[in-house]
Structure formats: structure tokens, C-alpha cells
Biopython code that builds the backbone (N, CA, C, O; Angstrom):
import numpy as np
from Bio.PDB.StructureBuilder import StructureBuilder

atoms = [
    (1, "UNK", "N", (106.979, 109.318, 124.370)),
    (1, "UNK", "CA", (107.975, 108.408, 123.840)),
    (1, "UNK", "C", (107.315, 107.086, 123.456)),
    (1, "UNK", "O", (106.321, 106.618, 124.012)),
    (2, "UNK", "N", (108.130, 106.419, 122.220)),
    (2, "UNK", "CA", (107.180, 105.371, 121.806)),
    (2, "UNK", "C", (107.431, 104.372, 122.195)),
    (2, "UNK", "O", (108.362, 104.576, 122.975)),
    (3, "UNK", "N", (107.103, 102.820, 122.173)),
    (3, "UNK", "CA", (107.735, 102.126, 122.917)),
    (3, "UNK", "C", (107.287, 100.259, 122.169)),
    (3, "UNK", "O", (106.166, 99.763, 122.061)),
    (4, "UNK", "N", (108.236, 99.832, 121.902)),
    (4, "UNK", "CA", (108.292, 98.675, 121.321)),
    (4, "UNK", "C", (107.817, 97.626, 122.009)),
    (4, "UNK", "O", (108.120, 97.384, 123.178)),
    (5, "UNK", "N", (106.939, 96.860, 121.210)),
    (5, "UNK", "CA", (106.374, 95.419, 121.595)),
    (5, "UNK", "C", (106.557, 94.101, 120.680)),
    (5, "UNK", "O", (106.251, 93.950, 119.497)),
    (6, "UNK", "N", (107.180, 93.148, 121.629)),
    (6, "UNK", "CA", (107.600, 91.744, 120.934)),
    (6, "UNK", "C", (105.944, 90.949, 120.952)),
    (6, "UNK", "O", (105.481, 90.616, 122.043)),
    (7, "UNK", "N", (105.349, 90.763, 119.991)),
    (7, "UNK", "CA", (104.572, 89.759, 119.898)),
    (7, "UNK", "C", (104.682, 88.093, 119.216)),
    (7, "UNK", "O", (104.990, 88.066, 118.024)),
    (8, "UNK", "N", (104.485, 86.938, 119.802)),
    (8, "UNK", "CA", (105.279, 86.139, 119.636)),
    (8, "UNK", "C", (103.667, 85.395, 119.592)),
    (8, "UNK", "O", (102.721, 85.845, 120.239)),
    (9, "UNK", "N", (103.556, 83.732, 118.369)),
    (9, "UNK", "CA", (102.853, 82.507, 118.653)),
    (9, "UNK", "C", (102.006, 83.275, 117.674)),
    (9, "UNK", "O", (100.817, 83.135, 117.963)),
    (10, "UNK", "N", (102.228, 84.163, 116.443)),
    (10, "UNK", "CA", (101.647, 84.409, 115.207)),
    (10, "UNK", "C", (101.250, 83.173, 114.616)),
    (10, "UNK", "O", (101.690, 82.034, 114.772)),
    (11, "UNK", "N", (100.269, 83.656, 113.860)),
    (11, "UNK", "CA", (99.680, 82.243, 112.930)),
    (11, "UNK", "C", (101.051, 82.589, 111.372)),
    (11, "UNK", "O", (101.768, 83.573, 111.193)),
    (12, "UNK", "N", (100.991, 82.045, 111.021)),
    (12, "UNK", "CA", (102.124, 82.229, 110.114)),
    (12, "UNK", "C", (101.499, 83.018, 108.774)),
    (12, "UNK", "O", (102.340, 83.522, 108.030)),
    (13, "UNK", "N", (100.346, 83.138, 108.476)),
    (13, "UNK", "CA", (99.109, 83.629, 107.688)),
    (13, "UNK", "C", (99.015, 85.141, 108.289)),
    (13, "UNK", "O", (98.299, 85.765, 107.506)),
    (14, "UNK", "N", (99.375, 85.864, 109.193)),
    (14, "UNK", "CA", (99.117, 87.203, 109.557)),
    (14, "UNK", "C", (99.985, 88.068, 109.335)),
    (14, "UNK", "O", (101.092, 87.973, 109.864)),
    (15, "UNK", "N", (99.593, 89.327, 108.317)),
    (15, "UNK", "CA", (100.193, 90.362, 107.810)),
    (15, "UNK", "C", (100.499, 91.302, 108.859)),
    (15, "UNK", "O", (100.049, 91.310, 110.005)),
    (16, "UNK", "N", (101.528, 92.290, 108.191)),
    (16, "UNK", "CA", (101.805, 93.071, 109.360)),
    (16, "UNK", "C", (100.801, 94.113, 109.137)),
    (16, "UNK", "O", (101.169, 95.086, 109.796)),
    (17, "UNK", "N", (99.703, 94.378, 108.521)),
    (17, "UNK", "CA", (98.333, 95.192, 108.201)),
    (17, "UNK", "C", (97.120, 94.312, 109.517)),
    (17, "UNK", "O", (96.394, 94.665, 110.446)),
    (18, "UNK", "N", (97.404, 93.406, 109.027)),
    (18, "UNK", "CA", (96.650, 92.518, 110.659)),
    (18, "UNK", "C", (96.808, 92.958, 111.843)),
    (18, "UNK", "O", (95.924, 93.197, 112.666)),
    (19, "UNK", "N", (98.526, 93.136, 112.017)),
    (19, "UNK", "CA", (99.097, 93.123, 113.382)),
    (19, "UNK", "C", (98.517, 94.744, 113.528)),
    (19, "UNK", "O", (98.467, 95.027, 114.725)),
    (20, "UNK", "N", (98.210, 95.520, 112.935)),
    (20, "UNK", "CA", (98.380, 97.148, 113.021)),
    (20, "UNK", "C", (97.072, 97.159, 113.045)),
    (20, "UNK", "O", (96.542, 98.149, 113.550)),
    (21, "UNK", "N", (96.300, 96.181, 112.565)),
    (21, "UNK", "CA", (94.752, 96.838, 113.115)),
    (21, "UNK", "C", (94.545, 96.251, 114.388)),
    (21, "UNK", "O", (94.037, 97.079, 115.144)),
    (22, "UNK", "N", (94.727, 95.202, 114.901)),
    (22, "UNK", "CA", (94.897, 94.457, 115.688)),
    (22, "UNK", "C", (95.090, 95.495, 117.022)),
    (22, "UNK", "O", (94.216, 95.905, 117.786)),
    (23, "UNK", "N", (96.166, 95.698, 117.026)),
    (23, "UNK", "CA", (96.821, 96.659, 118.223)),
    (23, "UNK", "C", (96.234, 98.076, 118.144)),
    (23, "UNK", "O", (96.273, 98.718, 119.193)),
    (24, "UNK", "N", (95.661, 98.702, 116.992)),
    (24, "UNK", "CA", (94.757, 99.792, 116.874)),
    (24, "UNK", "C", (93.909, 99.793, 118.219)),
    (24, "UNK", "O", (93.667, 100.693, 119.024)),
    (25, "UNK", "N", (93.610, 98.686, 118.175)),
    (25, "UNK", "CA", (91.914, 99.008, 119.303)),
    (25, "UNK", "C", (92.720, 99.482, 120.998)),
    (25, "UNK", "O", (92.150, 99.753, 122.055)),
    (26, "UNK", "N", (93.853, 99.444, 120.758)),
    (26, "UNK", "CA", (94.045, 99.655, 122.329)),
    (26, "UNK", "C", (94.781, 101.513, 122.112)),
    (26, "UNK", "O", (94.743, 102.335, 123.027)),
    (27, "UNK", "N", (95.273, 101.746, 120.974)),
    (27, "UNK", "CA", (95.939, 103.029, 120.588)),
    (27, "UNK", "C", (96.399, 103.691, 119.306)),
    (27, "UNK", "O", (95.679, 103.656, 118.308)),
    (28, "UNK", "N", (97.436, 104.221, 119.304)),
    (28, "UNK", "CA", (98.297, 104.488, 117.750)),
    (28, "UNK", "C", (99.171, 103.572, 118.199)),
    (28, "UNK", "O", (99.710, 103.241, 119.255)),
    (29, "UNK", "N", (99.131, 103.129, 116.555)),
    (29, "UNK", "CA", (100.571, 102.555, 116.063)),
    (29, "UNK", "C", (101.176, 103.020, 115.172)),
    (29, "UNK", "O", (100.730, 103.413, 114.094)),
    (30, "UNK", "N", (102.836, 103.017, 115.746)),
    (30, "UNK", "CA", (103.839, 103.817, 114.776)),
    (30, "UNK", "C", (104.555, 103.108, 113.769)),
    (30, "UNK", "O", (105.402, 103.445, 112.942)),
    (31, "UNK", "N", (103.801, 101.678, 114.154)),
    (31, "UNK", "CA", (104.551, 100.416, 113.168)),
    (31, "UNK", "C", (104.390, 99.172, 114.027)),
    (31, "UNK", "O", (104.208, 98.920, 115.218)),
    (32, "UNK", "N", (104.554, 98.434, 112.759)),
    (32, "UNK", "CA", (104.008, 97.082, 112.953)),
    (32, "UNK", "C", (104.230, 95.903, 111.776)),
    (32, "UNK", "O", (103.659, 95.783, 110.693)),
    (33, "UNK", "N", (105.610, 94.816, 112.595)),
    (33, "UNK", "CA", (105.926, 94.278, 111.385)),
    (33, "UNK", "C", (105.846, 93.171, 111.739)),
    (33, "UNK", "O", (106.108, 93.051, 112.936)),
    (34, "UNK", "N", (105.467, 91.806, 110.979)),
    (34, "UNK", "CA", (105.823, 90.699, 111.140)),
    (34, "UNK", "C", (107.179, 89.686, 110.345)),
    (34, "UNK", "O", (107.337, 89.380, 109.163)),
    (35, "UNK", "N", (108.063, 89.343, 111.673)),
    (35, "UNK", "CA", (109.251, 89.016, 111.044)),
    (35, "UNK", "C", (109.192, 87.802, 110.064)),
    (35, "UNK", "O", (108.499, 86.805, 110.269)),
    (36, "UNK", "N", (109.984, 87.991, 108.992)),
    (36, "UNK", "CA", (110.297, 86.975, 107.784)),
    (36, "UNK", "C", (111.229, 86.112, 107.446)),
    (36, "UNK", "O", (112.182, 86.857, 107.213)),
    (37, "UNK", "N", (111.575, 85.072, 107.271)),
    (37, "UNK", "CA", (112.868, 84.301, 106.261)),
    (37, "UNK", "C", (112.797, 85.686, 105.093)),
    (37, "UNK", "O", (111.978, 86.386, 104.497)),
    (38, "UNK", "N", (114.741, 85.431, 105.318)),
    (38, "UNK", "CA", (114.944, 86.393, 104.078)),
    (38, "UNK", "C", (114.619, 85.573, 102.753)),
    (38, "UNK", "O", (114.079, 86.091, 101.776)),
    (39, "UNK", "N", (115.023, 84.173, 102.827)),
    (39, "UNK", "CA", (115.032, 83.460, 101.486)),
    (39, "UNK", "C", (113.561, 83.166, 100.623)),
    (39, "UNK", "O", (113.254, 83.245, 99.434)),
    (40, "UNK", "N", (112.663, 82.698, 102.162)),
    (40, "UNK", "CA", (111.272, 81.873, 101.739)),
    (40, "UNK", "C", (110.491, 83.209, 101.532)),
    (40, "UNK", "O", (109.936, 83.258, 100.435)),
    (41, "UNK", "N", (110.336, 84.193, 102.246)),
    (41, "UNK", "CA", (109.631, 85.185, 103.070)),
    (41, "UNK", "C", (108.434, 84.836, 103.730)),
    (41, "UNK", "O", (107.354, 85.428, 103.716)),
    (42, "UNK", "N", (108.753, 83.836, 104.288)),
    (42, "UNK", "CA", (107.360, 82.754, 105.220)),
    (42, "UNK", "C", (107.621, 83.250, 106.705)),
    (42, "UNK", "O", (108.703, 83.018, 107.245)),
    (43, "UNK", "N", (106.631, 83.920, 107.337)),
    (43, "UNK", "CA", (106.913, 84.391, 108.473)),
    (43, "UNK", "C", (107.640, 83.724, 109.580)),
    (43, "UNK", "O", (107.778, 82.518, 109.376)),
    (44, "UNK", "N", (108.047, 84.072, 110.477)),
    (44, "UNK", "CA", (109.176, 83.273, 111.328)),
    (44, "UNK", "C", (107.951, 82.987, 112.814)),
    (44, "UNK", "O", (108.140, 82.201, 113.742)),
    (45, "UNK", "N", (107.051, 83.665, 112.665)),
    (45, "UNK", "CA", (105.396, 83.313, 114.221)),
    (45, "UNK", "C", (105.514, 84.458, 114.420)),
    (45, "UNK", "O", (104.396, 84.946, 114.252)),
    (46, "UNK", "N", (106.561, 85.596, 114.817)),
    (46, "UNK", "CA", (106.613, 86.718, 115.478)),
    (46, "UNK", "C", (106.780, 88.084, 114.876)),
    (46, "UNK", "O", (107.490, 88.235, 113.881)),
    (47, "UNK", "N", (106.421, 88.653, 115.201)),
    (47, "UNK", "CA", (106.818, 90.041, 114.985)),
    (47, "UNK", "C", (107.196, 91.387, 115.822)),
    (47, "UNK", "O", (108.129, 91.260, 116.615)),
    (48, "UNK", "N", (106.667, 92.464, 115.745)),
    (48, "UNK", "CA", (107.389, 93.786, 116.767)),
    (48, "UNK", "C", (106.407, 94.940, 115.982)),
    (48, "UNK", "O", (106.370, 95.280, 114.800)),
    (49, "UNK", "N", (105.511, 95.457, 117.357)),
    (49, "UNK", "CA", (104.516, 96.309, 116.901)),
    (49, "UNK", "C", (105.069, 97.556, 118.070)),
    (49, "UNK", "O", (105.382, 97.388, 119.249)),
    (50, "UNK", "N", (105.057, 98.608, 117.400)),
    (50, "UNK", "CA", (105.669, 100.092, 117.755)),
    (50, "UNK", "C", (104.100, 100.750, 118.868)),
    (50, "UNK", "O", (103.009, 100.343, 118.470)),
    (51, "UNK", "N", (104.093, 101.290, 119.600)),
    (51, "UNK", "CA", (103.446, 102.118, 120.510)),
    (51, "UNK", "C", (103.525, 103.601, 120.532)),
    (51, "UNK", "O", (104.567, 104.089, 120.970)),
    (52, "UNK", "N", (102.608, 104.366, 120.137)),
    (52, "UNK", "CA", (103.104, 105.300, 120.654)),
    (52, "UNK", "C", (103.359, 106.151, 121.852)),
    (52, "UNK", "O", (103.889, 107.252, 121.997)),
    (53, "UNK", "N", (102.837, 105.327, 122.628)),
    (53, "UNK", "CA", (102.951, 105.899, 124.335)),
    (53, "UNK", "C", (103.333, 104.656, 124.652)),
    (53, "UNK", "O", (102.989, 103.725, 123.924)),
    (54, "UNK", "N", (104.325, 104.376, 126.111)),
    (54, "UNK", "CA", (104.352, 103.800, 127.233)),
    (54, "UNK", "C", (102.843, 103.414, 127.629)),
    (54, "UNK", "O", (102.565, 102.216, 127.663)),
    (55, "UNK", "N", (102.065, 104.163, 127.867)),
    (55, "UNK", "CA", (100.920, 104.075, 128.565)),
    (55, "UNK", "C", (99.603, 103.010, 127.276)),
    (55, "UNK", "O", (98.641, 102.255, 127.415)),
    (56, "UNK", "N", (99.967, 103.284, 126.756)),
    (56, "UNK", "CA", (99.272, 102.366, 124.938)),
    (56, "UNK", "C", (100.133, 100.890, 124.803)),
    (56, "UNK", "O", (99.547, 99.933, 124.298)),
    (57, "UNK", "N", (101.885, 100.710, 125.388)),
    (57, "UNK", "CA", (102.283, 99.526, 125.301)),
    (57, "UNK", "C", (101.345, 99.175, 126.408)),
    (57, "UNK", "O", (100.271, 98.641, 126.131)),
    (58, "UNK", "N", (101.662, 99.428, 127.595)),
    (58, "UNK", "CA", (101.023, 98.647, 128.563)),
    (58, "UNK", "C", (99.486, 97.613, 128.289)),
    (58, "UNK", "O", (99.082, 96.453, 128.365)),
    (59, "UNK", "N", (99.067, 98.954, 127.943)),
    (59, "UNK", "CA", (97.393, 98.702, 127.773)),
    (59, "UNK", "C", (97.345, 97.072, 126.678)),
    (59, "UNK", "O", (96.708, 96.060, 126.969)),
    (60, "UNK", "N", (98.100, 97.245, 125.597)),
    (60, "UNK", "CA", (98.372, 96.310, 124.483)),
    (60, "UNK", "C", (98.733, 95.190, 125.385)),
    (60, "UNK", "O", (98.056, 94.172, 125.246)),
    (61, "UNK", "N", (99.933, 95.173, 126.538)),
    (61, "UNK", "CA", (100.318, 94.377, 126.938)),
    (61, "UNK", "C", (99.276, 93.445, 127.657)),
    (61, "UNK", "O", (99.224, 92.245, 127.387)),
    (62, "UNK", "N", (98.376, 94.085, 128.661)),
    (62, "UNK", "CA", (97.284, 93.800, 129.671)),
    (62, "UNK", "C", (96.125, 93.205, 128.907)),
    (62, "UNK", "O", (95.372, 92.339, 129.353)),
    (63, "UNK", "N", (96.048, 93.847, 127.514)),
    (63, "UNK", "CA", (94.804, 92.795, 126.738)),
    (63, "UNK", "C", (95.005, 91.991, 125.944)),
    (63, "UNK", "O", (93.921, 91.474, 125.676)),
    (64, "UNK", "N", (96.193, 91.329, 125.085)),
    (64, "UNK", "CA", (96.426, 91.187, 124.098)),
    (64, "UNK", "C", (97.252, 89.566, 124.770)),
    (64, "UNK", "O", (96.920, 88.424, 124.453)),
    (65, "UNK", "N", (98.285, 89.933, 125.674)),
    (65, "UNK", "CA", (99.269, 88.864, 126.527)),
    (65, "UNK", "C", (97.887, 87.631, 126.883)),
    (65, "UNK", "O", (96.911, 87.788, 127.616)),
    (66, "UNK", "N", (98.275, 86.459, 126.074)),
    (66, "UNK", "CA", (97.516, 85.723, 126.215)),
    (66, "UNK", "C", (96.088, 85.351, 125.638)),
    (66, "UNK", "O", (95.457, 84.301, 125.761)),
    (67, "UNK", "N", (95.809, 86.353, 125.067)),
    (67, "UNK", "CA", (95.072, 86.398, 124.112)),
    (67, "UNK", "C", (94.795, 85.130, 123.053)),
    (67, "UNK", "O", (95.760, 84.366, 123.024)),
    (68, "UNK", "N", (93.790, 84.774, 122.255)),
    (68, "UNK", "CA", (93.658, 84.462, 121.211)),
    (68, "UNK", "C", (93.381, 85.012, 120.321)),
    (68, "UNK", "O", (92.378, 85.726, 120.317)),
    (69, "UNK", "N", (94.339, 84.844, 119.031)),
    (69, "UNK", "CA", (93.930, 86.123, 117.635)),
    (69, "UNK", "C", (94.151, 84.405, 117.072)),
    (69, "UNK", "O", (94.874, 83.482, 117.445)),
    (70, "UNK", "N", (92.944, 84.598, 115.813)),
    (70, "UNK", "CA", (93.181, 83.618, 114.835)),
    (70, "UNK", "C", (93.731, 81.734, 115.205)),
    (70, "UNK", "O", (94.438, 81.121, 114.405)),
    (71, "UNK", "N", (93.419, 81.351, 116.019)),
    (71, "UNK", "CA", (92.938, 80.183, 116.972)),
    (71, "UNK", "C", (94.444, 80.038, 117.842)),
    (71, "UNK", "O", (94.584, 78.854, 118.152)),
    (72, "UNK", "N", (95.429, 80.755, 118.252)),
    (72, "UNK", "CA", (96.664, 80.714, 118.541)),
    (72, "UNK", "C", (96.620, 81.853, 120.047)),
    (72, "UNK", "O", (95.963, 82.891, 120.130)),
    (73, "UNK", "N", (97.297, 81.408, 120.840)),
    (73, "UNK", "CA", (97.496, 82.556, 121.905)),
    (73, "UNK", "C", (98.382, 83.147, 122.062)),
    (73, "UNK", "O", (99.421, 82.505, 122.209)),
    (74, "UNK", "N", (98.478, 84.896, 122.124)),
    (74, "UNK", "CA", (99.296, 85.522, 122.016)),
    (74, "UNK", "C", (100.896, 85.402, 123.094)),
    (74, "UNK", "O", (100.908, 84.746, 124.135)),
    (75, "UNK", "N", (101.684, 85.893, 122.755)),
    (75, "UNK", "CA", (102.730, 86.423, 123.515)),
    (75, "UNK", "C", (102.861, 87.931, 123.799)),
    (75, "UNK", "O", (102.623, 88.566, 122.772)),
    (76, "UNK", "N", (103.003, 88.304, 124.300)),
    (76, "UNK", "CA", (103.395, 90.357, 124.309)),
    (76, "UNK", "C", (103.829, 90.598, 124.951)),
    (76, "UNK", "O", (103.090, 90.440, 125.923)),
    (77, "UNK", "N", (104.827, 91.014, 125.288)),
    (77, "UNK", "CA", (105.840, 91.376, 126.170)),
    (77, "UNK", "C", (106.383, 93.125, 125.669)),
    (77, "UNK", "O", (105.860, 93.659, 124.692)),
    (78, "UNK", "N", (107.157, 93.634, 126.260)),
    (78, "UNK", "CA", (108.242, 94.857, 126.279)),
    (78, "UNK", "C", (109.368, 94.114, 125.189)),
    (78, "UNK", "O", (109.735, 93.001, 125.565)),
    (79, "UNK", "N", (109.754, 94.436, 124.330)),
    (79, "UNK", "CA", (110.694, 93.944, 123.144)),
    (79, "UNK", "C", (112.076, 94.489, 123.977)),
    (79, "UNK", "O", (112.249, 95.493, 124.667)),
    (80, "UNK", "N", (113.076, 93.250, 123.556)),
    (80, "UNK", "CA", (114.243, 93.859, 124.652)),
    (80, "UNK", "C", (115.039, 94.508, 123.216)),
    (80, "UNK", "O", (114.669, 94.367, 122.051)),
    (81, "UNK", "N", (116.098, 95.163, 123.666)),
    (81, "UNK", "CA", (117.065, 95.541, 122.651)),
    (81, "UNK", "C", (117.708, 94.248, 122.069)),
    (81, "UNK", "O", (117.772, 93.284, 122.833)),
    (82, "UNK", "N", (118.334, 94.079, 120.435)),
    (82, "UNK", "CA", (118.348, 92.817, 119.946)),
    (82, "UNK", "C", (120.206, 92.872, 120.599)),
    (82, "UNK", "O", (120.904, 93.868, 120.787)),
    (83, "UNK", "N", (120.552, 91.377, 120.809)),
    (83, "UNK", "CA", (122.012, 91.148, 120.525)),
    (83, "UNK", "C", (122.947, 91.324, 120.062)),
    (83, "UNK", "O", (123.046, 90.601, 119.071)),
    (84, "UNK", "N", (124.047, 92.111, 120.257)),
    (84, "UNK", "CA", (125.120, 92.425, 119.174)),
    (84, "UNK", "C", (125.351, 90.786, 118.629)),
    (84, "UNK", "O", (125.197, 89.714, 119.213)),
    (85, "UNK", "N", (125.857, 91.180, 117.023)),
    (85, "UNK", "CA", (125.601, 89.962, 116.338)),
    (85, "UNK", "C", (127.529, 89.609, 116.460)),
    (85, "UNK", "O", (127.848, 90.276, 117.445)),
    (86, "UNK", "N", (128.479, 89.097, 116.069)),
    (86, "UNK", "CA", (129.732, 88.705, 116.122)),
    (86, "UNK", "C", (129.348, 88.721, 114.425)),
    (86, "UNK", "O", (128.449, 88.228, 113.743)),
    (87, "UNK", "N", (130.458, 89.505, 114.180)),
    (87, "UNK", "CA", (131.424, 89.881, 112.951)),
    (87, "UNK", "C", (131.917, 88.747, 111.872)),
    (87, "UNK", "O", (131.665, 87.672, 112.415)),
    (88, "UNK", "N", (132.363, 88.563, 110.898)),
    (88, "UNK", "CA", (132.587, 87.359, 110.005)),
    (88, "UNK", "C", (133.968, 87.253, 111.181)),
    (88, "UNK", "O", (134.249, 86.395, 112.018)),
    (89, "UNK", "N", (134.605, 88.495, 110.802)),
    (89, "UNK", "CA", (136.163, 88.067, 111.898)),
    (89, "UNK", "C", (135.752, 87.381, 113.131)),
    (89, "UNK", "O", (136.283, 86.279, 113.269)),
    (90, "UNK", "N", (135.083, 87.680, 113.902)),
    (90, "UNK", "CA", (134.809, 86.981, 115.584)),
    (90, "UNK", "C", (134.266, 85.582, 115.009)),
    (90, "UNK", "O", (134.790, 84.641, 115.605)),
    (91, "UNK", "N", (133.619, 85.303, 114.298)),
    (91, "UNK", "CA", (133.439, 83.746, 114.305)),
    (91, "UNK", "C", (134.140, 83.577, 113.334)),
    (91, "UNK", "O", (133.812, 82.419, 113.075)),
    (92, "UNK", "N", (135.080, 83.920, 112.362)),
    (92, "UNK", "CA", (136.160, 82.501, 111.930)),
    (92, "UNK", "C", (137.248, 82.885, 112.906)),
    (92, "UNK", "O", (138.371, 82.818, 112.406)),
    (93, "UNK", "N", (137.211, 83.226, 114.025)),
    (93, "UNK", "CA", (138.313, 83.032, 115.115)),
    (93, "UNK", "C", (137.637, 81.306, 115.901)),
    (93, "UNK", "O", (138.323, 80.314, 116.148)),
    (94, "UNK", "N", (136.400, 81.447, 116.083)),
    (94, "UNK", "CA", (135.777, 80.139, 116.848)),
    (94, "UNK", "C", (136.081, 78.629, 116.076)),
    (94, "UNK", "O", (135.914, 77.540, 116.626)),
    (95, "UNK", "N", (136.525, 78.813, 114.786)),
    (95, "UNK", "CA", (136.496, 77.817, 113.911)),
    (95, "UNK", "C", (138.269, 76.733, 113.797)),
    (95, "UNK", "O", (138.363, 75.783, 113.019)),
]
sb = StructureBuilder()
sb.init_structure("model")
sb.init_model(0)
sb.init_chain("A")
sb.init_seg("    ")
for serial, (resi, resn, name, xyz) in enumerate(atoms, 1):
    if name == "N":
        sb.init_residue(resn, " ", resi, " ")
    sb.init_atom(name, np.array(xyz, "f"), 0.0, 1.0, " ", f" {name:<3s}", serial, name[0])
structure = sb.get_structure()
């Protein structure tokens, strides 16, 4: 089973072809994206790189967490599931 990783404190200059070789050296990757502005498409620092084992997140996690890539130190964590977002209806009720 594969298993998702939040990487966070990107240089704003790193492709998600970076992030995928990057995380290569510890396993396979099933994906690997760095998040964007929809408008600018200027990266937002972070992204979410796919694992294909539990045992390959970890490893990513143990070398990478804290790390320096590109003069910046990493974040890596277990990616949690994202937030249900509230509906146009649920927030023009708040208004």
C-alpha cells in the first residue's frame, strides 16, 4: 500500500521532477507534486510526494525530515487527509 508524504519549506524554484528525483534515492515514487496558486502558478513552499510502500515513507521520512535540499530545511511528515471544505451554501449562511 502506498502512502502519502507532506513535504513542507520548498524553495519556491523546485519542480515537482526535483521533488521525484529527490525522494527516488530512498525508493519508488508513485507521484510527486509541488503545490501551486491557481492564478500566479508560483508555488505555495509545499508539496505531497506519493510512496510506494509504508516502509519507503518512513525511510523518506528518517532522511529527508530536516534535511537541507537547495539552502532551505526540509519538513516531512505522514500527509493527513485534507479538510472538508464548506459549500458556497455553508458560508453565505456565516455572512
Amino acid at each position: 500500500m502506498s502512502a502519502k508524504l507532506y513535504v513542507g519549506n520548498l524553495l519556491y524554484e523546485v519542480n515537482d521532477d526535483q521533488l521525484k528525483d529527490l525522494f527516488s534515492q530512498v525508493g519508488n515514487v508513485v507521484s510527486a507534486s509541488v503545490i501551486r496558486y491557481r492564478d500566479s502558478g508560483r508555488s505555495k513552499g509545499f508539496g505531497f510526494v506519493e510512496m510506494s510502500s509504508e516502509e519507503e515513507a518512513k525511510a523518506a521520512i528518517d532522511k529527508f525530515n530536516g534535511q537541507e535540499y537547495e539552502g532551505r530545511k526540509l519538513v516531512v511528515s505522514e500527509a493527513r487527509p485534507p479538510k472538508p471544505r464548506n459549500s458556497f451554501e455553508d458560508r453565505r449562511e456565516n455572512i
